[in-house]
C-alpha positions in Angstrom: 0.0 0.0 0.0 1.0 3.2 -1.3 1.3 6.1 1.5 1.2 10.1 1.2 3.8 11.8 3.2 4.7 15.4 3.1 8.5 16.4 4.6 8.9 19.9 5.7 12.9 20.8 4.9 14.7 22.4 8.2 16.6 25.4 7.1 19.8 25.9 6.9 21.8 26.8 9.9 24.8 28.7 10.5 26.2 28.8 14.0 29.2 32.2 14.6 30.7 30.7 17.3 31.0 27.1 18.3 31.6 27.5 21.6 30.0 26.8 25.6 26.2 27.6 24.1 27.1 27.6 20.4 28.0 24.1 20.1 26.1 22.5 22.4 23.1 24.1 20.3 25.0 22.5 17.4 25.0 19.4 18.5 21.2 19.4 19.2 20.3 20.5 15.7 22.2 17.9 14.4 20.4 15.4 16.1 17.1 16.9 15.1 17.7 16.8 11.2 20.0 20.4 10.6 21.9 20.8 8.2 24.6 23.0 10.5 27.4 25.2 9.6 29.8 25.9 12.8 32.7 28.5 12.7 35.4 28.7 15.1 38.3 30.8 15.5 41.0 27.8 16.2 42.2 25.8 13.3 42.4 22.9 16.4 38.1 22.9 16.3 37.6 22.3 13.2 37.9 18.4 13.3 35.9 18.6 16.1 33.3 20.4 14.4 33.4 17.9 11.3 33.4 15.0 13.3 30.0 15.7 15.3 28.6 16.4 11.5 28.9 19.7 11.8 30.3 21.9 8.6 33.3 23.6 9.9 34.3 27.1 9.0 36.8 28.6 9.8 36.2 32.5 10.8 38.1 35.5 12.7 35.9 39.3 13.0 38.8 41.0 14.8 39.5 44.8 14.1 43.1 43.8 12.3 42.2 40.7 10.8 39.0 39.1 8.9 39.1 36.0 7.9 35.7 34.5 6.2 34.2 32.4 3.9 30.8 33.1 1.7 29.2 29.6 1.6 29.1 29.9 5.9 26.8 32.5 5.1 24.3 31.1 2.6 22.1 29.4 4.9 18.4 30.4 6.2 19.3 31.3 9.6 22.7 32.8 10.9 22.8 32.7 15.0 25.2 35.2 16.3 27.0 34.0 19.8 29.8 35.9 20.5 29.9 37.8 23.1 32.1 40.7 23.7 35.5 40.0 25.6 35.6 41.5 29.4 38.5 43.9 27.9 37.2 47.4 27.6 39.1 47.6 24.0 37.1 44.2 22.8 33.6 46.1 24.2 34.5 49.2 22.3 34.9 47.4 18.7 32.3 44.8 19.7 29.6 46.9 17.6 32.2 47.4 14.9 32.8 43.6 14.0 29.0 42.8 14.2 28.5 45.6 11.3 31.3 43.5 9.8 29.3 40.1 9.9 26.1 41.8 8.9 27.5 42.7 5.9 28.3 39.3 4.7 24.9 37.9 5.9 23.7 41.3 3.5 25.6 39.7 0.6 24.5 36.3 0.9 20.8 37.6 1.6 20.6 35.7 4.8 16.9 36.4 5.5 16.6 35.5 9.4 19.7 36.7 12.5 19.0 35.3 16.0 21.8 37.3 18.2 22.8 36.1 21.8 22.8 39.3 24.1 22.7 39.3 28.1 20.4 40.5 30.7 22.9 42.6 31.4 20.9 45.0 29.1 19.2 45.9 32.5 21.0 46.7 35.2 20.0 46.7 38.5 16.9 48.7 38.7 14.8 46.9 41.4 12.3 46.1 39.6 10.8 43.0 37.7 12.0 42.7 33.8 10.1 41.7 31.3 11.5 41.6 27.3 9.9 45.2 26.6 11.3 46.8 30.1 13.3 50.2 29.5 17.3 49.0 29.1 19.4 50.8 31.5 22.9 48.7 31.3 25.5 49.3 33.8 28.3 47.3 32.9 30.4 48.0 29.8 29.4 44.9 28.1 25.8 45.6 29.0 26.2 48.8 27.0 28.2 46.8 23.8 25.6 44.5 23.4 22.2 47.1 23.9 24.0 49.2 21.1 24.1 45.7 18.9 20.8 44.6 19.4 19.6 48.4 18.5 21.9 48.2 15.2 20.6 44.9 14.3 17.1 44.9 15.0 17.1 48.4 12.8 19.0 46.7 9.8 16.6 46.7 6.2 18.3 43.3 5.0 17.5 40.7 7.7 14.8 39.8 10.5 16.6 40.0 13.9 15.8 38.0 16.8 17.1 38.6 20.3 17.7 36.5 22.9 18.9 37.9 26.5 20.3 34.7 28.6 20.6 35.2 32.5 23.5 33.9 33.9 24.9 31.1 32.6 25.3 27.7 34.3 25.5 24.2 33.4 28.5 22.1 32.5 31.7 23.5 32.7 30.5 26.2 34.6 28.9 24.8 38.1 27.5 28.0 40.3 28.9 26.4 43.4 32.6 27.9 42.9 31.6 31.4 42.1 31.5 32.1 45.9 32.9 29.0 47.6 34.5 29.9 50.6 33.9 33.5 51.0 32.8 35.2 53.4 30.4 38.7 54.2 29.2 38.2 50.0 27.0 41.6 49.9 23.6 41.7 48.7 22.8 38.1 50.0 19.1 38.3 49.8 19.1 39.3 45.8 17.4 37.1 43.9 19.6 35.4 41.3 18.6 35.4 37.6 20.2 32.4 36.0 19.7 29.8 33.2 21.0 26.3 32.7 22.7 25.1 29.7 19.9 23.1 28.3 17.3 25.6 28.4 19.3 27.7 26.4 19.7 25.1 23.7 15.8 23.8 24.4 14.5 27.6 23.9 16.5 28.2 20.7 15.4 24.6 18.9 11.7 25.7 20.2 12.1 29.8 18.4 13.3 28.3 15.1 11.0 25.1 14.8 8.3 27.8 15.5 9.3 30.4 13.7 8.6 32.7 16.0 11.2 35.2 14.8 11.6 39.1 14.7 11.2 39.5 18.5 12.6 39.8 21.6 12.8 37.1 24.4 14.4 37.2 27.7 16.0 33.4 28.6 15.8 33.0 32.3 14.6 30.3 34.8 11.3 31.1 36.4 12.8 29.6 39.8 14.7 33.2 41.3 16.0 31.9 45.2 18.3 34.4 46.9 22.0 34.0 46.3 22.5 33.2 50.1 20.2 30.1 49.6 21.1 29.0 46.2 25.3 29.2 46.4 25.0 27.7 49.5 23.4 24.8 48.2 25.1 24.6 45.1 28.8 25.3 46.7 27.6 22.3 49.5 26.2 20.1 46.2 30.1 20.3 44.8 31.6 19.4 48.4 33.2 22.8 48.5 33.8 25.4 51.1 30.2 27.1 52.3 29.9 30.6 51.0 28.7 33.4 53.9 26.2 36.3 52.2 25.5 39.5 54.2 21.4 39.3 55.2 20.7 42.4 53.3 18.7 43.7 50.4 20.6 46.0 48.1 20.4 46.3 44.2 18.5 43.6 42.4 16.3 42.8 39.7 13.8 39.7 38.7 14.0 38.6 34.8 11.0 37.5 33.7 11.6 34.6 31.4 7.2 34.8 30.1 7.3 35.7 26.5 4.5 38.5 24.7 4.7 36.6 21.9 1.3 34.6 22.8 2.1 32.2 19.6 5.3 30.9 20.9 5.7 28.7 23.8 8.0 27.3 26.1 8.4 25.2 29.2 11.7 25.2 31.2 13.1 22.2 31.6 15.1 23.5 35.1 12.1 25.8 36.7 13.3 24.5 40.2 17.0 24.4 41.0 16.9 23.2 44.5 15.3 20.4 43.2 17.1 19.8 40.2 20.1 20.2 42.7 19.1 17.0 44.9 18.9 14.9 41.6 21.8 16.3 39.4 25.0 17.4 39.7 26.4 20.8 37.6 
């Protein structure tokens, strides 16, 4: 017996920046049909990249050298993670090498960017942040990457897509040696905005296979415990020294990780880290 079936082709995707988040994400596209391009600064990568069937490129945006390739950027969807160095010299030209990468996605007519900015976009403004909240960076990089989301979102050629991931934490990067050890930490009763690894790669594969693009979405775990209860936990989950925080109040915000966008939806994986702490390990 005969049978109708009707395959919807995944676009094209190009990852800038193969690294923590980037490949990670890679790897997950891979394994859900995507056909991925992956550029990396080190020659070294590159095998790596070809052996997880990932196209390797291999690509360099610094203010005295470029060094790309056109075919990375004939794809459907180019996903921008590079974030700007903590030097003050890399934050200043950070805007400068985007507008260098834009226009080769301009050439190649890449219709759809998805850029990976920060939270940091906010400050501290005591307040709860939601995706349209008023941007008041304090932090240099904050700054570098509000001015390249406003640059991007304004450009003619291509739909931009933002995404703002909290703090960062998964493997590689366990929360419990930020503070092991220390004591009188400030500001203990903050809450903490962070997001785990795999929500980061779970929201993106969710924003592309529903297409919700052109918008902007703040990537954060719902769960927001105070610092003094969740590095606590996490420092005593990784058998290290106890942190001691300061019983106070001081600057702080909440990132709301709810989306406007009432078409696209997603469930976090991690929405409860004490929890997730007593089953898994960082």
């Amino acid at each position: 017996m005969q049978t109708n079936s009707t395959t919807i082709k995944k676009p094209t995707v190009s990852i800038l920046g193969c690294g923590w988040y980037g490949l990670a994400l890679a790897k997950r596209l891979v394994s859900t049909g995507y056909l991925v391009k992956g550029s990396s600064t080190s020659v070294e990568k590159l095998a790596l990249l070809s052996s997880l069937s990932i196209q390797p490129f291999l690509l360099n945006f610094q203010e005295d050298e470029i060094e790309s390739n056109p075919e990375f950027f004939q794809t459907e969807l180019l996903l921008i993670a590079i974030p700007p160095k903590r030097s003050s010299s890399e934050q200043a030209f950070f805007l400068g090498k985007i507008k260098k990468i834009a226009a080769f996605a301009e050439a190649q007519k890449v219709p759809q960017v998805i850029f990976i900015s920060s939270t940091a976009v906010y400050g501290e403004s005591n307040q709860e942040m939601t995706s349209s909240s008023p941007t008041m960076p304090d932090t240099a990089s904050g700054k570098a990457m509000l001015e390249t989301e406003q640059w991007l979102s304004a450009h003619p050629s291509f739909t931009t897509t933002i995404l703002r991931f909290a703090g960062l934490i998964g493997p590689g990067r366990n929360p419990g040696r930020f503070f092991a050890g220390k004591q009188d930490i400030p500001n203990g009763r903050s809450p903490v905005n962070l997001v785990h690894q795999e929500d980061c790669v779970e929201f993106t594969l969710a924003l592309i296979e529903q297409a919700a693009f052109g918008q902007i979405y703040n990537v954060c775990s719902p769960d927001h415990p105070s610092k003094q209860v969740f590095y606590v936990k996490a420092a005593e989950q990784a058998q290290l020294p106890l942190p001691a925080f300061i019983d106070e109040l001081l600057n702080w915000k909440i990132v709301s990780g709810e989306t406007s966008n009432a078409a696209f939806q997603y469930e976090y994986r991690i929405a409860d880290f004490s929890e997730w702490m007593d089953r898994n390990k960082f």
